[in-house]
N, CA, C and O atoms as CSV, one atom per row, in Angstrom:
chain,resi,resn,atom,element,x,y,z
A,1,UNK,N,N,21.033,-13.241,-10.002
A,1,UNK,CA,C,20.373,-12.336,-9.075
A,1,UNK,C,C,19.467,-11.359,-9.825
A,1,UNK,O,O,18.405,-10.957,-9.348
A,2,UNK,N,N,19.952,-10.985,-11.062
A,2,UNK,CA,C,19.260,-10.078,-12.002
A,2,UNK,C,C,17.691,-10.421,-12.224
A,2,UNK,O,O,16.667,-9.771,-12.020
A,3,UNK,N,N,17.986,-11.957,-12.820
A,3,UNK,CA,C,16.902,-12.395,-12.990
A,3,UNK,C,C,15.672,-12.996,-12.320
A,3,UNK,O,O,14.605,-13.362,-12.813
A,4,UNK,N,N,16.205,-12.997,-10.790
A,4,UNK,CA,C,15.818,-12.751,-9.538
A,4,UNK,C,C,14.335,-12.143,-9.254
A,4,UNK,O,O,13.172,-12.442,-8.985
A,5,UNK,N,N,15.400,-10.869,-9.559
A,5,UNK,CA,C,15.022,-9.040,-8.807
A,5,UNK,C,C,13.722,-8.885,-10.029
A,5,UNK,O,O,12.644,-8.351,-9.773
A,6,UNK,N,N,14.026,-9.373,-11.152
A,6,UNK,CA,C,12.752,-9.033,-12.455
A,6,UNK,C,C,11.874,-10.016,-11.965
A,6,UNK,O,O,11.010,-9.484,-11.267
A,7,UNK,N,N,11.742,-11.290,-12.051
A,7,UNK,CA,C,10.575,-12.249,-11.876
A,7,UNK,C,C,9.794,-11.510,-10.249
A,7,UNK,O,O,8.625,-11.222,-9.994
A,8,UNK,N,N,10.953,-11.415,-9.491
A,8,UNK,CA,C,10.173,-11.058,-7.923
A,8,UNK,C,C,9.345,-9.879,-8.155
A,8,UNK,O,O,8.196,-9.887,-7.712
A,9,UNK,N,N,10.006,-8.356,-9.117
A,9,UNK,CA,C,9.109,-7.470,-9.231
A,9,UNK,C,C,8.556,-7.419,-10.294
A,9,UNK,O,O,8.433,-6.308,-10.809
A,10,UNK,N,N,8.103,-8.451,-10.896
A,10,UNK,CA,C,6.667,-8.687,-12.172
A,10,UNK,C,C,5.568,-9.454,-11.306
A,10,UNK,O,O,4.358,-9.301,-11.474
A,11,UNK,N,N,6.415,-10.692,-9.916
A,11,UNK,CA,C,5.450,-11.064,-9.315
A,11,UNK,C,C,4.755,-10.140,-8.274
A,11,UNK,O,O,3.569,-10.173,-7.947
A,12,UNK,N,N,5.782,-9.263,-7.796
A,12,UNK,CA,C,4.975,-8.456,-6.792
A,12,UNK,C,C,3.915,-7.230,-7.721
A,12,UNK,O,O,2.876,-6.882,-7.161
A,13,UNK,N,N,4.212,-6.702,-8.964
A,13,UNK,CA,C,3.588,-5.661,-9.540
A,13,UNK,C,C,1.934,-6.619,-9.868
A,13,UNK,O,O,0.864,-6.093,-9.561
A,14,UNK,N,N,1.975,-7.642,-10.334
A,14,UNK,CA,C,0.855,-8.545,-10.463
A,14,UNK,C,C,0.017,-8.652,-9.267
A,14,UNK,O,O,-1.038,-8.064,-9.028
A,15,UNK,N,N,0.718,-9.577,-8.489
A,15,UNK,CA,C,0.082,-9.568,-6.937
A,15,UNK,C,C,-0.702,-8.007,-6.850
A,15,UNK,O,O,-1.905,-7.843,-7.055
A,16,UNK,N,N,0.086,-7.130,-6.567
A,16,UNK,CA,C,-0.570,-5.825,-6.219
A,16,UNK,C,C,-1.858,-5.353,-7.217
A,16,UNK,O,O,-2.717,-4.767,-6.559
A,17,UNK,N,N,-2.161,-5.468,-8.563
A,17,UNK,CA,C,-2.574,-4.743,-9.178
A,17,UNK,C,C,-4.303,-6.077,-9.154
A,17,UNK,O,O,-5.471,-5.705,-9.268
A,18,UNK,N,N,-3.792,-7.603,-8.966
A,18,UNK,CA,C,-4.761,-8.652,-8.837
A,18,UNK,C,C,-5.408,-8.479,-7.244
A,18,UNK,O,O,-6.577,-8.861,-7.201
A,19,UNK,N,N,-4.886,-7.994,-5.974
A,19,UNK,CA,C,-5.550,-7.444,-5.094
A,19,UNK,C,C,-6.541,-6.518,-5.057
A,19,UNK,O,O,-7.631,-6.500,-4.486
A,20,UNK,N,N,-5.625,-5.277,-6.199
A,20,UNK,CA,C,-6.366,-4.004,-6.053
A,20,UNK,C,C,-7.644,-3.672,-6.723
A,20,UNK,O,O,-8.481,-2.781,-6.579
A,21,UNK,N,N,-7.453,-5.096,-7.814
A,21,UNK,CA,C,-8.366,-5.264,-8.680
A,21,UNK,C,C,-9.974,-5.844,-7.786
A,21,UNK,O,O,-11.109,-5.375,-7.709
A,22,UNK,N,N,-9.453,-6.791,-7.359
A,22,UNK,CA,C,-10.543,-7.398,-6.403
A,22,UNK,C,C,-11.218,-6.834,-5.461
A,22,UNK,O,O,-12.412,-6.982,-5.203
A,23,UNK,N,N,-9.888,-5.712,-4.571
A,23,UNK,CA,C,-10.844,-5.198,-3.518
A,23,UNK,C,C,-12.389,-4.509,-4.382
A,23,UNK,O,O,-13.576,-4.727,-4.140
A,24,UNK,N,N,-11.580,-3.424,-5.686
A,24,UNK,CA,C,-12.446,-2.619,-6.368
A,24,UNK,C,C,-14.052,-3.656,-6.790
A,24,UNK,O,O,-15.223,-3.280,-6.841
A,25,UNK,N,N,-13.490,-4.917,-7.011
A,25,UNK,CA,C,-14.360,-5.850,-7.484
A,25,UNK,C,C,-15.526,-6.089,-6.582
A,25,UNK,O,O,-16.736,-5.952,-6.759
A,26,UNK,N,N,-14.664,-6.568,-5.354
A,26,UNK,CA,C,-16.243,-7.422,-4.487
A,26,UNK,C,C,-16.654,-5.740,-3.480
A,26,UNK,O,O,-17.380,-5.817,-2.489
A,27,UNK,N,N,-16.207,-4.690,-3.831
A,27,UNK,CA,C,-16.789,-3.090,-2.713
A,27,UNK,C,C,-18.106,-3.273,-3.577
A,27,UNK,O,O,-18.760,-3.823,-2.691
A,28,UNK,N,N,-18.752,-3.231,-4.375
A,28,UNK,CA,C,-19.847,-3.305,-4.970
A,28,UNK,C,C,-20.267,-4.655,-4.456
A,28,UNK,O,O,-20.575,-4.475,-3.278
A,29,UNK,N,N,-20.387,-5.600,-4.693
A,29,UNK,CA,C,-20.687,-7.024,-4.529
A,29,UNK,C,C,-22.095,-7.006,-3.936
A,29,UNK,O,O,-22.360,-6.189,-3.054
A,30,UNK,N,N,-23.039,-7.901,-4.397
A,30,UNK,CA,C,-24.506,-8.426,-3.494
A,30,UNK,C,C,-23.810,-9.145,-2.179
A,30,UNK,O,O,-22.794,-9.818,-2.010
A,31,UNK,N,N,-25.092,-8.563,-1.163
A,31,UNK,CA,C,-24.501,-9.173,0.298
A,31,UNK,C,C,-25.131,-11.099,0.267
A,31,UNK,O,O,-24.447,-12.104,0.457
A,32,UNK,N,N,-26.143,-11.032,0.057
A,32,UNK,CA,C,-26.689,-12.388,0.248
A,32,UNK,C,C,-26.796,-13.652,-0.790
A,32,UNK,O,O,-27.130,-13.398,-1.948
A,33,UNK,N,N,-26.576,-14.733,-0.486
A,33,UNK,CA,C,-27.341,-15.143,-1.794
A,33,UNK,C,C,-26.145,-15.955,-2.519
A,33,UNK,O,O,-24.947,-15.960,-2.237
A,34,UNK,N,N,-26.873,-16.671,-3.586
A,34,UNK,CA,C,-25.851,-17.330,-4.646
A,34,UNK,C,C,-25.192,-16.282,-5.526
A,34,UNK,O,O,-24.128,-16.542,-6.087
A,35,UNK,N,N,-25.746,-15.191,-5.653
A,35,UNK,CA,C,-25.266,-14.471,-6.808
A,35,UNK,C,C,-24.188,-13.477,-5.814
A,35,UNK,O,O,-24.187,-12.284,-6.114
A,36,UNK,N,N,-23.743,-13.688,-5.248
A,36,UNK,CA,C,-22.576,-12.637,-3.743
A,36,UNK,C,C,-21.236,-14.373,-4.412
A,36,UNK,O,O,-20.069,-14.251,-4.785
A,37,UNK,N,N,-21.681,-15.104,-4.356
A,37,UNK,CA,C,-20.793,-15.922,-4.427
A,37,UNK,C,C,-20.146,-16.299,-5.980
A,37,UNK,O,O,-18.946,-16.501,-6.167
A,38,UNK,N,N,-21.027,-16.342,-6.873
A,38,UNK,CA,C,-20.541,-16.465,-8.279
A,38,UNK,C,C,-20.032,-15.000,-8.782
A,38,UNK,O,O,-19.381,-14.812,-9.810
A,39,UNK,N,N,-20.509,-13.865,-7.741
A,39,UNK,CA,C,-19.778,-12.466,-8.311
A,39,UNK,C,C,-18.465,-12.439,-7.477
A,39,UNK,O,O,-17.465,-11.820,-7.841
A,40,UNK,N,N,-18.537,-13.044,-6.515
A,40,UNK,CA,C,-16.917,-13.093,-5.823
A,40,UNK,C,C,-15.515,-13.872,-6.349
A,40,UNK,O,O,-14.313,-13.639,-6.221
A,41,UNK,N,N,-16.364,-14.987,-7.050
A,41,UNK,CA,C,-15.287,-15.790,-7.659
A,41,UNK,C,C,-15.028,-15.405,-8.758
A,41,UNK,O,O,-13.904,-15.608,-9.218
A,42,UNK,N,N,-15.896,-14.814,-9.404
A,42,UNK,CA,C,-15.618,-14.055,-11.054
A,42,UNK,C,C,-14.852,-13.028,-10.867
A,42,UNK,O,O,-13.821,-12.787,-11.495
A,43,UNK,N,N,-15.454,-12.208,-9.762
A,43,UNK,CA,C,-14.356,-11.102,-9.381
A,43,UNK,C,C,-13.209,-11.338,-9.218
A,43,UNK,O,O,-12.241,-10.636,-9.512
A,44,UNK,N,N,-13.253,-12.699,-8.568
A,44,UNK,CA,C,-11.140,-13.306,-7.975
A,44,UNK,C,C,-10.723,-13.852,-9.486
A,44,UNK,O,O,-9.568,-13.537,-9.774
A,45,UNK,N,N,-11.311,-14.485,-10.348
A,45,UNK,CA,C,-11.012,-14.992,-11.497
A,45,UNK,C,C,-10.179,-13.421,-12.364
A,45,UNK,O,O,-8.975,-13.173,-12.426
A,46,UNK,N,N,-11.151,-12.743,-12.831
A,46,UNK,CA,C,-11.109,-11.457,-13.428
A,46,UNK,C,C,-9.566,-10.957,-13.215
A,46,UNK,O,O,-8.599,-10.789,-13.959
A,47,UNK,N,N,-9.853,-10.794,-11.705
A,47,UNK,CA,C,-8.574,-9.904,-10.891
A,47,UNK,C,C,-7.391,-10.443,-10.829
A,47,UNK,O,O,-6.430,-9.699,-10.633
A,48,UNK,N,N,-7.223,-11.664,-10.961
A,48,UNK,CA,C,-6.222,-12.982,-11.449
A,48,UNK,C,C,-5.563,-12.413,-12.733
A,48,UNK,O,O,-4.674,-11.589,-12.951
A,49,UNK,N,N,-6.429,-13.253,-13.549
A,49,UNK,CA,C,-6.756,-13.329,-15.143
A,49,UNK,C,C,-5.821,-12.269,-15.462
A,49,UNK,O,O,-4.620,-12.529,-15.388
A,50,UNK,N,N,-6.353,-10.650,-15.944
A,50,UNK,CA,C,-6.132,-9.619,-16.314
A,50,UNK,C,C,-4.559,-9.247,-16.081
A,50,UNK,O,O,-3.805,-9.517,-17.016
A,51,UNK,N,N,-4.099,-8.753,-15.113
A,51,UNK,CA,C,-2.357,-8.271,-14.582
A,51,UNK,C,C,-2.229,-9.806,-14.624
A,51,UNK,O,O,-2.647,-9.991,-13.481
A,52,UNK,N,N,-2.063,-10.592,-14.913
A,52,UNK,CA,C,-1.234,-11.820,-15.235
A,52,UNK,C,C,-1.277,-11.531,-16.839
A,52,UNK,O,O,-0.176,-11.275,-17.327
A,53,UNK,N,N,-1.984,-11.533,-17.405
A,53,UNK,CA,C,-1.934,-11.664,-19.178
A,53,UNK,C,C,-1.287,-10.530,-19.549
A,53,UNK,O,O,-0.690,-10.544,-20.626
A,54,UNK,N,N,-1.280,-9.348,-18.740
A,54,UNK,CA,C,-0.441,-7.984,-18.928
A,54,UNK,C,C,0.663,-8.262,-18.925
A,54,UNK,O,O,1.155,-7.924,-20.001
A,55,UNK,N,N,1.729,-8.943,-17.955
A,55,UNK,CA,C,2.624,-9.575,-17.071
A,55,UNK,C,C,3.091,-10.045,-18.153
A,55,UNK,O,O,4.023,-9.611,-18.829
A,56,UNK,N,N,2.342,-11.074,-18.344
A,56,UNK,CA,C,2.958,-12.350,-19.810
A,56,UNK,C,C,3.352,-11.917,-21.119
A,56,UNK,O,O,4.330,-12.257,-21.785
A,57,UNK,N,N,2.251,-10.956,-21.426
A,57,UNK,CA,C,2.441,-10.042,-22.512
A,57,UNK,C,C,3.441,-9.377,-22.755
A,57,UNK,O,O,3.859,-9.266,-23.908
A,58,UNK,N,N,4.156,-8.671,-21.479
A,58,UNK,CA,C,5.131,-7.598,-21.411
A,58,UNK,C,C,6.053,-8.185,-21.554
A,58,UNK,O,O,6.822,-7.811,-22.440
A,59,UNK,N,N,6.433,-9.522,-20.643
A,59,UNK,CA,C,7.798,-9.979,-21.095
A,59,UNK,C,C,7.846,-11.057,-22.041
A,59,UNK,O,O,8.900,-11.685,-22.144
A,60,UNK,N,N,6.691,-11.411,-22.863
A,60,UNK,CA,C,6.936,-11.969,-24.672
A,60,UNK,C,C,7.535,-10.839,-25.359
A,60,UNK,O,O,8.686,-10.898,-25.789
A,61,UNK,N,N,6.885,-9.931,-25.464
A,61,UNK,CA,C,7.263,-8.359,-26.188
A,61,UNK,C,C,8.743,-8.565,-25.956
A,61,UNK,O,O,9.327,-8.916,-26.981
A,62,UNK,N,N,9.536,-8.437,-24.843
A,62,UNK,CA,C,10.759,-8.230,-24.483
A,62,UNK,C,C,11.410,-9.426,-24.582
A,62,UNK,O,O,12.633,-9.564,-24.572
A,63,UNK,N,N,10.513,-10.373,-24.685
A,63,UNK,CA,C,11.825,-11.673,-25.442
A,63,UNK,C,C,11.922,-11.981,-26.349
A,63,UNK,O,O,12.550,-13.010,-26.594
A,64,UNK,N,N,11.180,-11.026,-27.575
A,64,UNK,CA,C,10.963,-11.059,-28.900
A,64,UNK,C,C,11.814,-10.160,-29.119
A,64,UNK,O,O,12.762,-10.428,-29.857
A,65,UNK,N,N,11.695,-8.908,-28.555
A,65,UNK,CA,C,12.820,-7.644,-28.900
A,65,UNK,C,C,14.508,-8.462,-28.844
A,65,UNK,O,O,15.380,-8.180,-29.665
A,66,UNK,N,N,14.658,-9.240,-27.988
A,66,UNK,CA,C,15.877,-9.835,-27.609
A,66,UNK,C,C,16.107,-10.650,-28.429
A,66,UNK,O,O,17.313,-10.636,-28.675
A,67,UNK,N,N,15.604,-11.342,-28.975
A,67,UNK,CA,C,15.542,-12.455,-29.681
A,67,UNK,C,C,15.728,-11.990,-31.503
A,67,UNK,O,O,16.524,-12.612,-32.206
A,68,UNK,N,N,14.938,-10.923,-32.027
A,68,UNK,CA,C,15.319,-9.956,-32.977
A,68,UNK,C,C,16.427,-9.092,-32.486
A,68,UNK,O,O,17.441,-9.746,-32.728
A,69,UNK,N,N,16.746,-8.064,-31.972
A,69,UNK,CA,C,18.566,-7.814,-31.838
A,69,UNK,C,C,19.339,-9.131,-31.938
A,69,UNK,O,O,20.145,-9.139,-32.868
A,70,UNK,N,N,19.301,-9.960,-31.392
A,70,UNK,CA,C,20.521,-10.989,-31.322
A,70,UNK,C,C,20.311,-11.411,-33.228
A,70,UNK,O,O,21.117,-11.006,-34.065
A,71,UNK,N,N,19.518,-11.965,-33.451
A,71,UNK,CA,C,19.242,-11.863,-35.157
A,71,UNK,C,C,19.830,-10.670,-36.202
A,71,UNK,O,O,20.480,-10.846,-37.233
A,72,UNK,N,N,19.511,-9.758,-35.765
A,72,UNK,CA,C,19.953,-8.473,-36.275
A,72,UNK,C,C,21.457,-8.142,-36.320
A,72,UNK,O,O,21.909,-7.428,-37.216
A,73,UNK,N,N,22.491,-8.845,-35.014
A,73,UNK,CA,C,24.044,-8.927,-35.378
A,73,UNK,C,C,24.396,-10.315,-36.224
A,73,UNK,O,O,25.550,-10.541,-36.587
């Protein structure tokens, strides 16, 4: 259940921060045109991308820390 409650709130902290990222992304955005569409998907790419590699990052860090203590006894 522990391990649950962590994956659900790394997925929901991601989700939230890859939304919030995007709205910020396409409020600027060109209205017409090809270039409204390659800035929307870069924007969804970006807003993806970024709080996911944070995400991944944070819990390598913490399975390295775990992984050195258990070494360390």
């Amino acid at each position: 259940m522990r391990k649950f409650l962590k994956v659900f709130f790394s997925l929901a902290v991601t989700i939230y921060f890859s939304t919030t990222m995007f709205y910020c992304f396409v409020a600027g955005a060109p209205q017409n045109g090809k270039g409204a569409v390659i800035y929307v998907v870069s924007a969804a790419g970006l807003s993806i991308l970024f709080p996911a590699f944070t995400c991944g990052c944070i819990h390598y860090i913490i399975y390295l820390r775990k992984k050195l203590d258990k070494q360390g006894k």
